[in-house]
C-alpha positions in Angstrom: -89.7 49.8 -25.8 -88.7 49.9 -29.5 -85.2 52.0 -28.3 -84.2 49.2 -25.3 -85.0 46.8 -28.2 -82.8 48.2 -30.6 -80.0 48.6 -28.2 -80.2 45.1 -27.0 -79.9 44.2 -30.7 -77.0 46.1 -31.2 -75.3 45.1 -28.5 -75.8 41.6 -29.2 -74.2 42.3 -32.7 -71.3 44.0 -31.0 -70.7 40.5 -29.3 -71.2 38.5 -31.9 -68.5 40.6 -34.3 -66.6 41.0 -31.3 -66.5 36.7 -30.9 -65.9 36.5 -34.4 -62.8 39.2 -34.7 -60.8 37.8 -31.4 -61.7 34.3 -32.4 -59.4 35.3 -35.7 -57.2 37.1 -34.0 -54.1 34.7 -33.1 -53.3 34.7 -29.0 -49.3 34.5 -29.7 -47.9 37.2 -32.3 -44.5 37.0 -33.4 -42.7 39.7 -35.7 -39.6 38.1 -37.4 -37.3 40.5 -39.6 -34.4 39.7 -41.6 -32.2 40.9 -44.1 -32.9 39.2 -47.7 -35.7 40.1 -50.2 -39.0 38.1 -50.3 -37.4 36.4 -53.4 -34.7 34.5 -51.8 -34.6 31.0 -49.8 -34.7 32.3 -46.2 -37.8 34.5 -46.7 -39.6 31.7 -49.0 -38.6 29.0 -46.0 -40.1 31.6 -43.7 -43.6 31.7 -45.2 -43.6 28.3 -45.4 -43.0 27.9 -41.9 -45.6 31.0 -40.7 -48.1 29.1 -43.0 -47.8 25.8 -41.4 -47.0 27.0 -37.7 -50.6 28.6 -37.6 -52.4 26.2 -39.2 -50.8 23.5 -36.7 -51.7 25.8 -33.5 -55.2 26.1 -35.2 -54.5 29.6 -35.4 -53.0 30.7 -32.2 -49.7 31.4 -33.2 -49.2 33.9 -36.1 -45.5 35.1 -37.3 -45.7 38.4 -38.8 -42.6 38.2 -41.7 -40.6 41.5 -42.5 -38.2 40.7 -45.2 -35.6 43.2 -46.9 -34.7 45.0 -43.2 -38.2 46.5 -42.8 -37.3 46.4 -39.1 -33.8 47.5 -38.4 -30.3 46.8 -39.9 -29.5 43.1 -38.4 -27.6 45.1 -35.5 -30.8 46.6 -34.4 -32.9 43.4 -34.9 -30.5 41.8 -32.7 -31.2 44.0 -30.0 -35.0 44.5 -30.4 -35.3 40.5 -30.1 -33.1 40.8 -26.8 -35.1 43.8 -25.6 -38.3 42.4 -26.8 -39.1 45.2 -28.9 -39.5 42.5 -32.0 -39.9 38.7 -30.8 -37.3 37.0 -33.6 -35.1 37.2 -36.0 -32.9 35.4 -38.7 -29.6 36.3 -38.2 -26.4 34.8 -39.8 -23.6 34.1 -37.8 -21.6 36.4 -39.6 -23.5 39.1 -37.6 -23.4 37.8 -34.3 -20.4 37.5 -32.7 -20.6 40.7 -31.0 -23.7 39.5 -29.0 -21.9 36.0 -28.7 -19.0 35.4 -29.3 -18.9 31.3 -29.2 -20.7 31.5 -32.6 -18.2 33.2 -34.6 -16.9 29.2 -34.3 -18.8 29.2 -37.6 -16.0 31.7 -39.6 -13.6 29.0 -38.8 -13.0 28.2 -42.6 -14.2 24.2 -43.4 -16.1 24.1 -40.5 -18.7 21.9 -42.1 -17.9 18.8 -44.0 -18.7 19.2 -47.4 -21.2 16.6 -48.0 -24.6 18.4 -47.1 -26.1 15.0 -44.9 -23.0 14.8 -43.1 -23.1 18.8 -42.4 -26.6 18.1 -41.3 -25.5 15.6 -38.7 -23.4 18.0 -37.0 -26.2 20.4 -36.8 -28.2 18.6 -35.2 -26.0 16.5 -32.9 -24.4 17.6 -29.4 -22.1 20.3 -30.9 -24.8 21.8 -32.7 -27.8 22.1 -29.7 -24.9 23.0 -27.6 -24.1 26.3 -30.3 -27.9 27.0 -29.8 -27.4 26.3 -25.9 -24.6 28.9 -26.0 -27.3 32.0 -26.9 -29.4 31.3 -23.5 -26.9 33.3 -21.4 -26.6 36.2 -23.9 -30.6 36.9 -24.2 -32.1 34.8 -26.8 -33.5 31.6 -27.1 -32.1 29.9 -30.6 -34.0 27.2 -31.8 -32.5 25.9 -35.2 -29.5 26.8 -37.3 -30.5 27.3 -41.6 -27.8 26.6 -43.8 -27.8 30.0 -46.1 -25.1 29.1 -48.6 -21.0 28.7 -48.8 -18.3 31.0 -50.2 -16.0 30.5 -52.4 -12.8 32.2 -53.6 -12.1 34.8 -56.9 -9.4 36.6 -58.1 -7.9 38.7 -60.6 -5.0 36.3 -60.4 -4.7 32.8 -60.9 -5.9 30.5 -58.0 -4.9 27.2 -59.8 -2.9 25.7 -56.9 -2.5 25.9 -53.0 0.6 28.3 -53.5 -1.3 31.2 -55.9 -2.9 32.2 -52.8 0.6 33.3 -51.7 0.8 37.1 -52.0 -2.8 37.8 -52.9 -4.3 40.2 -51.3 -8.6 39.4 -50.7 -11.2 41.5 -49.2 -12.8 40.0 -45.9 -15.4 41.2 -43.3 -13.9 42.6 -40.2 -13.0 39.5 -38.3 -9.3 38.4 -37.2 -10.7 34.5 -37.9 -10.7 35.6 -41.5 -7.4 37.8 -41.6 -5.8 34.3 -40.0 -7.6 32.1 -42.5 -5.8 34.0 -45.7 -2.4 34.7 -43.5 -2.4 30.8 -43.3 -1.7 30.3 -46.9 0.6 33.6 -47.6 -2.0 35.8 -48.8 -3.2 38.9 -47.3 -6.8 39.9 -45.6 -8.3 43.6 -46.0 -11.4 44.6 -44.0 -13.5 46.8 -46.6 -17.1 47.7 -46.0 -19.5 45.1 -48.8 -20.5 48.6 -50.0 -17.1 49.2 -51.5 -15.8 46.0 -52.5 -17.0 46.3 -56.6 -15.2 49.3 -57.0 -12.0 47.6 -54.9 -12.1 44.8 -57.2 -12.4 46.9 -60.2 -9.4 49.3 -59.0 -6.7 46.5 -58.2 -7.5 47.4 -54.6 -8.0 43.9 -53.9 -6.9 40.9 -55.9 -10.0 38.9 -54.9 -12.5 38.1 -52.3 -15.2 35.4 -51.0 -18.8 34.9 -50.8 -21.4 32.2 -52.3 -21.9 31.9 -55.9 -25.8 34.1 -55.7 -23.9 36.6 -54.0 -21.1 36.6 -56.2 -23.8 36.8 -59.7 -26.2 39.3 -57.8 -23.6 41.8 -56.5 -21.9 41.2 -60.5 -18.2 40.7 -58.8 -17.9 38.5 -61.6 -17.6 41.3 -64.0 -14.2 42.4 -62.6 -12.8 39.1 -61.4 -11.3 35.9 -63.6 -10.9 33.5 -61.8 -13.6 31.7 -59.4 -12.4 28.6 -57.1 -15.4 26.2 -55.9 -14.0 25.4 -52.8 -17.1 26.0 -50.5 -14.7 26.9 -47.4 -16.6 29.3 -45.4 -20.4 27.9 -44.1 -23.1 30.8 -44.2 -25.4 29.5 -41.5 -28.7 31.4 -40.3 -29.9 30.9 -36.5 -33.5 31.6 -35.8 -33.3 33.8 -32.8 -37.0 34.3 -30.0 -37.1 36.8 -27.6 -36.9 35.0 -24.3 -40.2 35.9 -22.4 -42.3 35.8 -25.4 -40.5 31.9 -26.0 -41.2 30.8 -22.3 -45.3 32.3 -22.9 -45.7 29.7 -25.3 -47.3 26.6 -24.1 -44.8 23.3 -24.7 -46.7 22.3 -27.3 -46.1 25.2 -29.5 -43.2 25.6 -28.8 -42.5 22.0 -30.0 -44.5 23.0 -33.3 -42.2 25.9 -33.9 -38.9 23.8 -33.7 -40.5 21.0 -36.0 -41.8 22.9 -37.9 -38.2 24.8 -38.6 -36.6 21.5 -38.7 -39.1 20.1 -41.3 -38.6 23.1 -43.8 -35.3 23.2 -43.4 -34.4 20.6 -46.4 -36.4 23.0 -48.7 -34.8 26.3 -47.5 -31.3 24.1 -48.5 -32.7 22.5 -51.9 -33.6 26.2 -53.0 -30.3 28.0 -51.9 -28.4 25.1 -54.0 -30.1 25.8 -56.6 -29.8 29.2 -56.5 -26.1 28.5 -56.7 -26.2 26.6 -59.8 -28.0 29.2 -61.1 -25.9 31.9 -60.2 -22.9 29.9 -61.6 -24.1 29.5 -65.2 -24.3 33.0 -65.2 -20.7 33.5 -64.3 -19.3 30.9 -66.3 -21.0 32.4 -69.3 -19.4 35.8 -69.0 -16.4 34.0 -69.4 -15.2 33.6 -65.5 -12.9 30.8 -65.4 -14.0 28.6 -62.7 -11.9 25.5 -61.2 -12.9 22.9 -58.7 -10.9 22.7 -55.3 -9.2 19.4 -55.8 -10.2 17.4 -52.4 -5.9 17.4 -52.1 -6.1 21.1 -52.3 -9.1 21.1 -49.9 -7.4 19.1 -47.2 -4.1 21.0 -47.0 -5.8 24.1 -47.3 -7.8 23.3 -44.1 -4.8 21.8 -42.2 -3.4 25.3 -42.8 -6.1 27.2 -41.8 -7.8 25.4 -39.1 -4.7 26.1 -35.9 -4.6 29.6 -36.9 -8.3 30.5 -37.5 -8.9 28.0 -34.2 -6.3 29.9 -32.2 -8.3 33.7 -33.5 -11.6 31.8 -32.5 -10.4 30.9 -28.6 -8.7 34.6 -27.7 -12.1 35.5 -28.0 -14.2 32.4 -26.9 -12.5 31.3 -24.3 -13.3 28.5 -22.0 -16.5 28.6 -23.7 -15.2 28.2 -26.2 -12.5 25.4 -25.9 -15.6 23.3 -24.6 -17.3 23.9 -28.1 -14.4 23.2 -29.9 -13.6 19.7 -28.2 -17.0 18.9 -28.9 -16.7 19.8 -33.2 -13.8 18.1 -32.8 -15.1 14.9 -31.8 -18.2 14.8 -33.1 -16.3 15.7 -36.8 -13.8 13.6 -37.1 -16.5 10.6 -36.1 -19.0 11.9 -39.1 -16.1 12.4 -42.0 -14.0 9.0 -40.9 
């Protein structure tokens, strides 16, 4: 009697932990890598958004955050999203155009207008859902694009006016978008693995190259280049990436919570990186890096320069698909700068 009363004791207790562990436990796990450390603006926004996600599904769904490529080089996080070996990622477009290629419409140089509101508006206005649209066919479901930063030119060699490009030679990522943006103003483009590009700056490989200002202070390309232009030409954008099936076994209403919830941190995600970059450029300017606005002449003709020929590189790729996007930017830009 004492043993069957024990035993029903203990069993009870193995139900009530049992209750009390699942009810914890959340129904919908997501495990989203990326590349940056904990200590930058994408992973901060990221925490912000697992935080507030969970509390606003009362627990149910939990996102699992591994910064600093825990999971995979962005390649490989890619894939495991499409496979559904991770359910999401942050990727920037930068490393995306071999999965799609109607998003490398984002290397077009000046892409987004340079007042951030107006940027904004484009995001989220038909060209912009549509550039999310465009990742439905290729195995992801995209449900918000970050802003991660803009580049801007330096150089060993003056970069005062439109014509010192001419003959400069800069480092680029391996895209023919950005060969054609620097053949558009007479300089020359040379694909170099990140990895290498100090040491090519430092040896007169390279006259120069472009990335945003933290990049620029935390890689310390500063150190071996004079000149820095602030011409924000080149639009570092993040898109949050779901694996398909796990997207579609979320009830409507999370899935809502997940998108405004992305949306609503957004600002602060922006707000940090900004201020990262002023940051990063009293650093510069204090190791003596002379650094020059891009006049808003200079800015225009540079991107009536640029913009056929980096357009043109965009659509032998893109395609129809493409062309579509592009009449849509088109229209939906020159209505939000007028």
């Amino acid at each position: 009697m004492k043993f069957s009363r024990i035993v029903t004791i203990a069993l009870a207790l193995c139900m009530v932990i049992g209750g009390v562990v699942s009810a914890g436990a959340a129904k919908y796990e997501a495990r989203i890598g990326h590349l940056e450390s904990p200590l930058q603006p994408r992973h901060q926004g990221l925490e912000k958004v697992a935080k507030l996600v969970k509390e606003r599904t009362g627990g149910e769904v939990e996102f699992k955050l591994f910064p600093s490529s825990q999971l995979g080089n962005q390649r490989q996080m890619n894939e495991g999203v499409q496979f559904g070996t991770i359910e999401g990622t942050v990727s920037p477009a930068a490393f995306l155009g071999g999965f799609n290629p109607a998003v490398s419409i984002m290397d077009i140089p000046f892409i987004l207008p340079a007042d951030r509101a107006k940027a904004q508006q484009l995001r989220q206005g038909a060209f912009g859902k549509a550039l999310l649209k465009s990742f439905d066919s290729r195995g992801f479901k995209a449900i918000a694009a970050w802003p991660n930063g803009r580049k801007n030119f330096t150089s060993n060699k003056p970069l005062t006016t439109l014509a010192d490009y001419k003959g400069q030679s800069f480092r680029v990522m391996d895209s023919k978008i950005l060969i054609e943006q620097f053949a558009a103003i007479g300089a020359s483009a040379i694909a170099l693995p990140f990895g290498e590009l100090y040491t090519a700056l430092q040896n007169g490989v390279v006259d120069g190259e472009e990335n945003p200002l933290d990049t620029i202070q935390r890689m310390k390309f500063y150190e071996v280049q004079k000149y820095l232009v602030l011409s924000e030409h080149g639009a570092m954008e993040d898109f949050i990436l779901f694996n398909p099936m796990f997207w579609d076994s979320l009830p409507a209403k999370y899935q809502k919570v997940i998108v405004d919830t992305f949306m609503e941190v957004m600002p602060s995600v922006e707000a940090n990186k900004e201020q990262a970059q002023k940051d990063a450029l009293v650093v510069i300017e204090k190791a003596g890096t002379k650094v020059s606005p891009l006049s808003d002449e200079d800015r225009a003709a540079m991107r009536k320069l640029m913009y056929p020929k980096t357009t043109a590189a965009y659509l032998e790729r893109a395609g129809a698909e493409g062309q579509a996007l592009i009449k849509l930017y088109e229209a939906e830009y020159n209505k939000i700068v007028k």
